[in-house]
C-alpha positions as CSV (number, residue, x, y, z in Angstrom):
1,X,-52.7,-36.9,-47.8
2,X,-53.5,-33.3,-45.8
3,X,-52.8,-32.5,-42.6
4,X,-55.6,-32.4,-40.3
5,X,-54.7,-31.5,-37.0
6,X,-51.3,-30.0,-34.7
7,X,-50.6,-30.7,-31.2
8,X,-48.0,-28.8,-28.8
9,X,-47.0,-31.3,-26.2
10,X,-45.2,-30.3,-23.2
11,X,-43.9,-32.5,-21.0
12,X,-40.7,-33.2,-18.0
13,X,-39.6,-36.4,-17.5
14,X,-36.1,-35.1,-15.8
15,X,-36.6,-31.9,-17.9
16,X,-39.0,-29.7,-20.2
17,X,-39.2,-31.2,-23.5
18,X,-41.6,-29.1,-26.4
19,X,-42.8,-32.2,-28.7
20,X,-44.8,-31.3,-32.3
21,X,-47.5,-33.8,-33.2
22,X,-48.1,-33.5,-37.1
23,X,-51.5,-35.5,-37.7
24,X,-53.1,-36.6,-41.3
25,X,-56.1,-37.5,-42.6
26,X,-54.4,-40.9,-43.4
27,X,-54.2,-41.9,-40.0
28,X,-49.5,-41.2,-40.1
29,X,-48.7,-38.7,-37.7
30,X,-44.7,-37.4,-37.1
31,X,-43.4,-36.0,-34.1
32,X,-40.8,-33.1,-34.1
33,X,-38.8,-31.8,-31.3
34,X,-39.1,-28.1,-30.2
35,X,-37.0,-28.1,-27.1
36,X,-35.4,-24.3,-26.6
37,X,-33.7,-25.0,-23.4
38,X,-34.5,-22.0,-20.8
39,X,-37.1,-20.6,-23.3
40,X,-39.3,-23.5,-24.0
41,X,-43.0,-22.2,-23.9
42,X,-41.8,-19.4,-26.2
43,X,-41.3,-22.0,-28.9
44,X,-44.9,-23.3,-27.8
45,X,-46.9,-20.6,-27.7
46,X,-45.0,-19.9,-31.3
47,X,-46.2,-23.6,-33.0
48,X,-49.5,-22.8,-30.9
49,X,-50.6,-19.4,-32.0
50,X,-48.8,-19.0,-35.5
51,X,-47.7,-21.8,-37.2
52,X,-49.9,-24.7,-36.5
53,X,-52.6,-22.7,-38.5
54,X,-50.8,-22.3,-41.5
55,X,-50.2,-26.2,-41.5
56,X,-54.0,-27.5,-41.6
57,X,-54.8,-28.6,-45.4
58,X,-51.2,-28.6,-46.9
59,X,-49.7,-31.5,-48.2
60,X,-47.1,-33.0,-45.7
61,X,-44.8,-34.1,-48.4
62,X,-44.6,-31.1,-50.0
63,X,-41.3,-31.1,-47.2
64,X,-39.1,-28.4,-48.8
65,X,-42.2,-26.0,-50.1
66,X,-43.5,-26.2,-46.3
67,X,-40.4,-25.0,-45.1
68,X,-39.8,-22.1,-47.5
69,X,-43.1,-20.7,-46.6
70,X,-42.5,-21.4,-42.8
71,X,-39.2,-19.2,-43.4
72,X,-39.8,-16.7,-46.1
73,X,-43.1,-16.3,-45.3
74,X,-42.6,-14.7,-42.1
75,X,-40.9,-11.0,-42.4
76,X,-39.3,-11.4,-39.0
77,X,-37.0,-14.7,-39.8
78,X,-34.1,-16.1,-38.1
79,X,-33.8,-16.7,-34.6
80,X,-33.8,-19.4,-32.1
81,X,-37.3,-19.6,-31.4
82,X,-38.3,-18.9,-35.0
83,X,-36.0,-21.8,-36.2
84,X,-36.7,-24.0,-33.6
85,X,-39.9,-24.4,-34.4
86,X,-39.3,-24.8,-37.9
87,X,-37.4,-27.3,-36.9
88,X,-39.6,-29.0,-35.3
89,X,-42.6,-29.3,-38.1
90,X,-39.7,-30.1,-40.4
91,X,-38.6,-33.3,-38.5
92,X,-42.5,-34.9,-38.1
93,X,-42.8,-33.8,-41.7
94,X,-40.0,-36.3,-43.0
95,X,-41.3,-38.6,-40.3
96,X,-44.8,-38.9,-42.0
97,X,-43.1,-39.5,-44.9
98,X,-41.0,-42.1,-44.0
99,X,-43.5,-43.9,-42.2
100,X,-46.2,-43.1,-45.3
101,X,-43.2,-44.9,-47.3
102,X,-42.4,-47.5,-44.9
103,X,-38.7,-46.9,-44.7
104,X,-36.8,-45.0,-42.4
105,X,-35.7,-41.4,-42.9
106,X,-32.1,-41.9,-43.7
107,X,-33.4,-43.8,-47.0
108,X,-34.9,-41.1,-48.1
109,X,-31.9,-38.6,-47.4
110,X,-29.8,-41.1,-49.9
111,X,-29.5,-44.3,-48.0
112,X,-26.6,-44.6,-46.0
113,X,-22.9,-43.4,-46.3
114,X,-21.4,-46.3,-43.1
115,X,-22.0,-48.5,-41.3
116,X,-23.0,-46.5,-37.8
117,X,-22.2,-43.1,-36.7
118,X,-19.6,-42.6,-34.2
119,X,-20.6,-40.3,-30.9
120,X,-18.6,-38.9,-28.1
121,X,-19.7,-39.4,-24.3
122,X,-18.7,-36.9,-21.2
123,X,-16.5,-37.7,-18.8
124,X,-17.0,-35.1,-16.1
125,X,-15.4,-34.4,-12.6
126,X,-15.2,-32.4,-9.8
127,X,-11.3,-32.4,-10.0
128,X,-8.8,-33.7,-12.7
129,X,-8.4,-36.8,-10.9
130,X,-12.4,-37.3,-11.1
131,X,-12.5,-36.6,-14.9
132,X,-9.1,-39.1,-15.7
133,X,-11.1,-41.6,-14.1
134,X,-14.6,-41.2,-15.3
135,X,-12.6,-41.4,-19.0
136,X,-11.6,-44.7,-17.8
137,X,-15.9,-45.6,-17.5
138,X,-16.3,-44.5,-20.4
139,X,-13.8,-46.3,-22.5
140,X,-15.1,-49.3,-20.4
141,X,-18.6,-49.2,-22.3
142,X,-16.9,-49.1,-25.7
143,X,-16.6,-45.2,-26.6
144,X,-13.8,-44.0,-29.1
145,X,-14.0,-40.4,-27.8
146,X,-14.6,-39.0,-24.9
147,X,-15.3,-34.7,-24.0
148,X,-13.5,-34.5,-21.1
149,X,-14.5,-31.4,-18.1
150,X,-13.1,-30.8,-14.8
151,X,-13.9,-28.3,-12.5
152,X,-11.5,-25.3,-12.3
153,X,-9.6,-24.9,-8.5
154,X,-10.7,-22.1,-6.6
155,X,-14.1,-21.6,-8.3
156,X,-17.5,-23.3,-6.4
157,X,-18.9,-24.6,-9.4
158,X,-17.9,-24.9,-13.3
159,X,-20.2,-24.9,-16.3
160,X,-19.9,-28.3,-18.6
161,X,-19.1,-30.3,-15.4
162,X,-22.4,-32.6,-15.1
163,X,-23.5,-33.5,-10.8
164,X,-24.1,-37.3,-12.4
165,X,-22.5,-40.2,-15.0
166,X,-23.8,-40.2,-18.5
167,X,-26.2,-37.4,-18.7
168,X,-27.0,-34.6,-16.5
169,X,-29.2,-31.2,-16.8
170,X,-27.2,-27.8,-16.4
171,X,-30.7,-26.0,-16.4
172,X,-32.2,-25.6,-12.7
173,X,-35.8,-24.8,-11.5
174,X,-36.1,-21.6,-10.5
175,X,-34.5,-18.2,-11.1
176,X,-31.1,-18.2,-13.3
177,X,-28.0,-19.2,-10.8
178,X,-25.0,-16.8,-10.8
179,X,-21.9,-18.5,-11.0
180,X,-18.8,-17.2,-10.5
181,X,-15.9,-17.8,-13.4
182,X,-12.2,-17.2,-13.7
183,X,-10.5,-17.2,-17.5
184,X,-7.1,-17.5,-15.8
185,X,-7.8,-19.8,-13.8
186,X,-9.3,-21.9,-16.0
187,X,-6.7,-21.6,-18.8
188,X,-3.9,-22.6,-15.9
189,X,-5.8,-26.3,-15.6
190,X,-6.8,-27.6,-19.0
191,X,-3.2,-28.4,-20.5
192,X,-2.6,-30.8,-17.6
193,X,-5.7,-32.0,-17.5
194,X,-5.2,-33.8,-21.1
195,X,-1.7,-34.6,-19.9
196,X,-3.0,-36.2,-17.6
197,X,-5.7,-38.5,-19.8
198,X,-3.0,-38.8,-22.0
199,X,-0.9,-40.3,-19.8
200,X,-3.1,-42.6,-18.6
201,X,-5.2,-44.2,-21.6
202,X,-2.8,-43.2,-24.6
203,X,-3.3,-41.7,-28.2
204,X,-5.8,-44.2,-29.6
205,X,-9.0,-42.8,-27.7
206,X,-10.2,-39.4,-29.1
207,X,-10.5,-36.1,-26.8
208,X,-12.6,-33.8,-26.9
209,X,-12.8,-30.7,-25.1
210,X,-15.6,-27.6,-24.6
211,X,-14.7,-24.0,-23.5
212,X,-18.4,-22.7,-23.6
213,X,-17.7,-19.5,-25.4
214,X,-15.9,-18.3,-22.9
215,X,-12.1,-16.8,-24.2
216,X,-10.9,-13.8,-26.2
217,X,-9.6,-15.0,-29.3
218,X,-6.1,-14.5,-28.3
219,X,-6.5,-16.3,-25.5
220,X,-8.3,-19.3,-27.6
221,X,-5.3,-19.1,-29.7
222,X,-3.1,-19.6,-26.5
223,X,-5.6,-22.5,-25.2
224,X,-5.4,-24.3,-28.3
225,X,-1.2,-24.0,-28.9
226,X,-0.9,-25.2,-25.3
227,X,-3.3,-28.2,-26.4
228,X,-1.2,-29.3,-29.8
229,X,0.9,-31.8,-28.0
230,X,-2.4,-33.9,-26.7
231,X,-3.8,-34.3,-30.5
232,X,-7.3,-33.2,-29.6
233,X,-10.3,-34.3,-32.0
234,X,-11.3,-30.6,-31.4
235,X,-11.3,-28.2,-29.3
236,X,-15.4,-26.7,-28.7
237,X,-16.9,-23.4,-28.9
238,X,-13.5,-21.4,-27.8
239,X,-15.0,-17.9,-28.1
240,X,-18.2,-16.5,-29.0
241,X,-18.7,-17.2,-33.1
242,X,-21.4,-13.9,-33.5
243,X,-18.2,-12.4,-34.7
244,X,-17.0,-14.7,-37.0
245,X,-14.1,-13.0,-38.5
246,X,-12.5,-13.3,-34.9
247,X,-11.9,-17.1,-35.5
248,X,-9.2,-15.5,-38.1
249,X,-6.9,-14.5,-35.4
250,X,-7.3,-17.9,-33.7
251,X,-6.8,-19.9,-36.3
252,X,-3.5,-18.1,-36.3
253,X,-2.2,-19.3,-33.5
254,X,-3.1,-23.1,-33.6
255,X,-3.7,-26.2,-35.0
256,X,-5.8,-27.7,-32.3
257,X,-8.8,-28.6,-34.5
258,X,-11.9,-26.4,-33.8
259,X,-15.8,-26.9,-33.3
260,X,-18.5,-24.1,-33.3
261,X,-22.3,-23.5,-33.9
262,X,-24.3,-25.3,-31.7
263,X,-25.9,-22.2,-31.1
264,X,-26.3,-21.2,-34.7
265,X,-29.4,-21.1,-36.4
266,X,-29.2,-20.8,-40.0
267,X,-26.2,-21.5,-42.1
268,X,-26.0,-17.7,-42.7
269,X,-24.4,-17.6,-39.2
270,X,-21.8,-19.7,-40.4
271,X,-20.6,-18.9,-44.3
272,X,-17.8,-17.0,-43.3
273,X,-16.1,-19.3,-40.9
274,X,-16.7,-22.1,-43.4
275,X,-15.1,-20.1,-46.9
276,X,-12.0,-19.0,-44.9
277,X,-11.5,-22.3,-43.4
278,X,-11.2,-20.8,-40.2
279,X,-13.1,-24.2,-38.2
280,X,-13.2,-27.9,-39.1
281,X,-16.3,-29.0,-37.8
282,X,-19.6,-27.5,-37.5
283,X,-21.6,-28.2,-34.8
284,X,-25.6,-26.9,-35.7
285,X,-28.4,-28.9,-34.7
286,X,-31.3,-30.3,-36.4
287,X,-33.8,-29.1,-33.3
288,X,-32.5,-25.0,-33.5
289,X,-30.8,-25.1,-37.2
290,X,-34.5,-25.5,-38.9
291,X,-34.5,-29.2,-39.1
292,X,-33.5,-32.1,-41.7
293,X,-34.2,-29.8,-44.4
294,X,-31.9,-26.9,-43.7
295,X,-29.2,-28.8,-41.8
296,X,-28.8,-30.7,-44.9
297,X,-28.0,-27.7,-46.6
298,X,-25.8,-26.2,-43.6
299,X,-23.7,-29.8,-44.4
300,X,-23.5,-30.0,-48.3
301,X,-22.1,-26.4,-48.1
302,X,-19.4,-27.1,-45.0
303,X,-18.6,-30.5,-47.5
304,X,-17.5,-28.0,-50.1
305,X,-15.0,-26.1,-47.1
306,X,-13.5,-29.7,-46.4
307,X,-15.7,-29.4,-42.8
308,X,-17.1,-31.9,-41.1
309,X,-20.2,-32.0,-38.6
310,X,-20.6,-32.8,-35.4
311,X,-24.0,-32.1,-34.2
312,X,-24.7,-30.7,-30.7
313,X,-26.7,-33.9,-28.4
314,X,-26.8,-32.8,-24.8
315,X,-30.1,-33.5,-23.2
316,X,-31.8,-30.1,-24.2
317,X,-32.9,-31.9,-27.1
318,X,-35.6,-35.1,-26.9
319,X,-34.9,-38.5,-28.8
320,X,-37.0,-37.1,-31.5
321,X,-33.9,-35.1,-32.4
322,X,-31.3,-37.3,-31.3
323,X,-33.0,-39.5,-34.0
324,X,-33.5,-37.1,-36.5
325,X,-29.6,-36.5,-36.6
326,X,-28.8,-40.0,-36.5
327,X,-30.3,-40.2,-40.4
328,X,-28.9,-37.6,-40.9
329,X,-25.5,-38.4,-39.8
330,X,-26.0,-42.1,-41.6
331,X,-26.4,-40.6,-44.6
332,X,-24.1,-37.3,-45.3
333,X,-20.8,-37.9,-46.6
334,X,-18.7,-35.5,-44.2
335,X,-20.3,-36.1,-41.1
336,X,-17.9,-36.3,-38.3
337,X,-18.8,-37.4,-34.9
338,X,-22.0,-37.2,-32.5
339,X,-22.4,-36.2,-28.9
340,X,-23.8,-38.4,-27.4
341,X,-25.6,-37.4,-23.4
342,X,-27.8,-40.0,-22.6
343,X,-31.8,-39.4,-21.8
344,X,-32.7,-40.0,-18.2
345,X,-34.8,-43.2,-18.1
346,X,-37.8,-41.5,-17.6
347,X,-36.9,-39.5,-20.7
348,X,-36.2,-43.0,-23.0
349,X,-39.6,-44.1,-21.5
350,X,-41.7,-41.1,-22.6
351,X,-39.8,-41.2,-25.9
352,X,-39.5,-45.0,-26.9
353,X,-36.8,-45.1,-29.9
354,X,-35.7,-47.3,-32.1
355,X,-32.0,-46.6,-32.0
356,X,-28.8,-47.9,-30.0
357,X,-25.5,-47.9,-29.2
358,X,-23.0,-50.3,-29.8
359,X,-19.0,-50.4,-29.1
360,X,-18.4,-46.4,-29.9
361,X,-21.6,-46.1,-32.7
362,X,-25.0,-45.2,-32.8
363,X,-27.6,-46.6,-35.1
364,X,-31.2,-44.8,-36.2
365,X,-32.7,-48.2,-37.0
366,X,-34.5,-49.6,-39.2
367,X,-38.1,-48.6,-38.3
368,X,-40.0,-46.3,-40.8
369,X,-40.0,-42.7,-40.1
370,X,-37.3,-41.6,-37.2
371,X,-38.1,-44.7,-35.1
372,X,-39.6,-42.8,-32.5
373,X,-43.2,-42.6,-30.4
374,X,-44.5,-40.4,-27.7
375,X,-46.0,-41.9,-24.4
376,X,-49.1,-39.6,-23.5
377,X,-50.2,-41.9,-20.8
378,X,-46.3,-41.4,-19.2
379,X,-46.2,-37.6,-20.3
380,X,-48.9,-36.8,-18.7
381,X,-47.1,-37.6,-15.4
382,X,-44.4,-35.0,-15.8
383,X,-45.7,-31.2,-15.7
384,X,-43.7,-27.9,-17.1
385,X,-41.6,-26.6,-14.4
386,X,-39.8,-23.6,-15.3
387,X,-36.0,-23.5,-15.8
388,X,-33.0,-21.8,-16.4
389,X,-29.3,-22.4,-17.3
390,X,-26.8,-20.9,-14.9
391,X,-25.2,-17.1,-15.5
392,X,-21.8,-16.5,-15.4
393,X,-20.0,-13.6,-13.3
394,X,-16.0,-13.1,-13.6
395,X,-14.5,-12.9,-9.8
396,X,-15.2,-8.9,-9.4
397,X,-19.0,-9.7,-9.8
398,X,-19.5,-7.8,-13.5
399,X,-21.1,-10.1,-15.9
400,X,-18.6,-12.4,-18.2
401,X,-19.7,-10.9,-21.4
402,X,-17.6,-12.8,-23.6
């Protein structure tokens, strides 16, 4: 089996989705997601122009070779564009083979480790009383955790709170929007907020909670003390992790479990927040963390740190990756939880998949490959409009450069 021919597929049904189409001359084609939300044609032109050449003739299961020459190959490495779109030829590489094979992916990852994989949904609102209640929906459905956001008093707009139920896009058409943000403000509201949800649906359901990189370590430290008494399942991307040894002084000062990395892409970004134990779940994604292959790797070596994963799953990334980490997820021994933001309907209809949700669990299916297709007839119906996600200002109008 060689590869024959690449296709960059860009496409918006509710948002700009980058999709990698991996034929053979066998007839099996894979799909891989290359979604770089804000920065999406960057990705393309990337797949386009430089690596889609280098594919044509190889072997497709030669997986792990691929992607050694795909990163060591190129002198400039790293990166989010870079390993997004290794990413991306790594996830329709293990879905030829799957399919090729007739099983799906997590079979060839080692079968599976349970029974499902449990994901988190977000309960969003406006004001604390909003977000109490929309926790309330969700545990209606049949979630066991919920990320709960409110918006912060006295601020227009806050980051993380969605304008709809069950998934939403923070990206806009259009230049970047400037939004204004208050630390303090936002540190005075979050410890009643969980009293609140607390109070109201007890200590069985699991909370979750995302600060968007935006605190000083000491006042991380301070957020997540203040957060003990509500027994969070973690507490999310509490300051910016390009400084790993920072997490040191937070760690000091709480035992709120924490979550990082959805931004990270390699595990390099990582090695010293997992050997100091200084975070308990790390949240890199197959789509920007250099797919299957290297997340596998980012897992077995959080496993040895006693850390779990909990990969990112807003809607910046397509089913293809949503199903890529669900075989993943099935079949890694310290995989923690999911997120969980459901596609759009237009989305789901673009993307057909093959896997579901059920009383707090997903499921990748059974079909061969990752379990999902791409509609060209329905694509073709959504063109690439540019967008952005918002930028932050504090109150005096400087940048919040945290």
């Amino acid at each position: 089996m060689r590869i024959t021919d690449v296709e960059v597929l860009v496409t918006s049904p509710g948002r700009n989705f980058v999709t990698l189409r991996v034929h053979t001359d066998e007839g099996v084609y894979g799909l891989g997601d290359a979604t770089l939300n804000g920065r999406e044609l960057a990705v393309a032109a990337y797949l386009r122009d430089h690596v889609a050449p280098c594919l044509i003739g190889r072997n497709p299961f030669q997986i792990e070779d691929i992607w050694q020459f795909l990163y060591r190959g190129a002198y400039w490495r790293r990166g989010p564009v870079t390993m997004t779109a290794i990413g991306a030829v790594d996830m329709a590489l293990w879905d030829i083979k799957g399919k090729a094979l007739n099983v799906p992916v997590y079979e060839l990852l080692g079968g599976a480790s349970r029974t499902g994989v449990l994901v988190y949904g977000h309960a969003n609102g406006h004001s604390a009383g909003e977000a109490v209640e929309a926790v309330g929906r969700y545990l209606d459905l049949g979630y066991k955790a919920v990320r709960v956001q409110a918006g912060v008093p006295g601020l227009s707009g806050t980051y993380g709170v969605g304008r709809g139920e069950l998934f939403y896009e923070p990206a806009e058409a259009g230049l970047p929007a400037e939004d204004v943000w208050s630390t303090e403000k936002y540190l005075a509201t979050v410890p009643s907020l969980f009293a609140r949800v607390r109070a109201e649906y007890g200590d069985e359901v699991h909370l979750l909670h995302d600060a968007h990189h935006r605190l000083t370590p000491i006042q991380a430290g301070r957020l997540g003390r203040e957060l003990e008494p509500y027994h969070l399942f973690w507490l999310e991307d509490v300051a910016p992790a390009e400084q790993q040894e920072a997490f040191r002084l937070i760690r000091q000062h709480t035992t709120t479990p924490l979550a990082v990395g959805e931004i990270f892409s390699t595990i390099h970004d990582a090695t010293l927040l997992l050997r100091e134990y200084l975070i308990d779940y790390l949240r890199m994604t197959v789509v920007h963390g250099g797919g299957i292959t290297h997340l596998r790797t980012a897992a077995a070596y959080a496993a040895v740190h006693q850390v779990r994963t909990g990969c990112h799953g807003a809607t910046d990334l397509s089913p293809v990756t949503m199903a890529a980490a669900l075989h993943l997820d099935l079949s890694i021994p310290n995989f923690g939880i999911q997120e969980y933001m459901r596609h759009t309907a237009e989305t789901d209809e673009v993307f057909p998949h093959a896997y579901t949700f059920s009383d707090g669990y997903l499921h990748p299916g059974d079909a061969p490959g990752l379990g999902v297709d791409y509609r060209d007839d329905l694509a073709g119906r959504y063109p690439y409009q540019r967008a952005y996600l918002p930028v932050s200002r504090l109150e005096d109008g400087t940048m919040d450069n945290w």
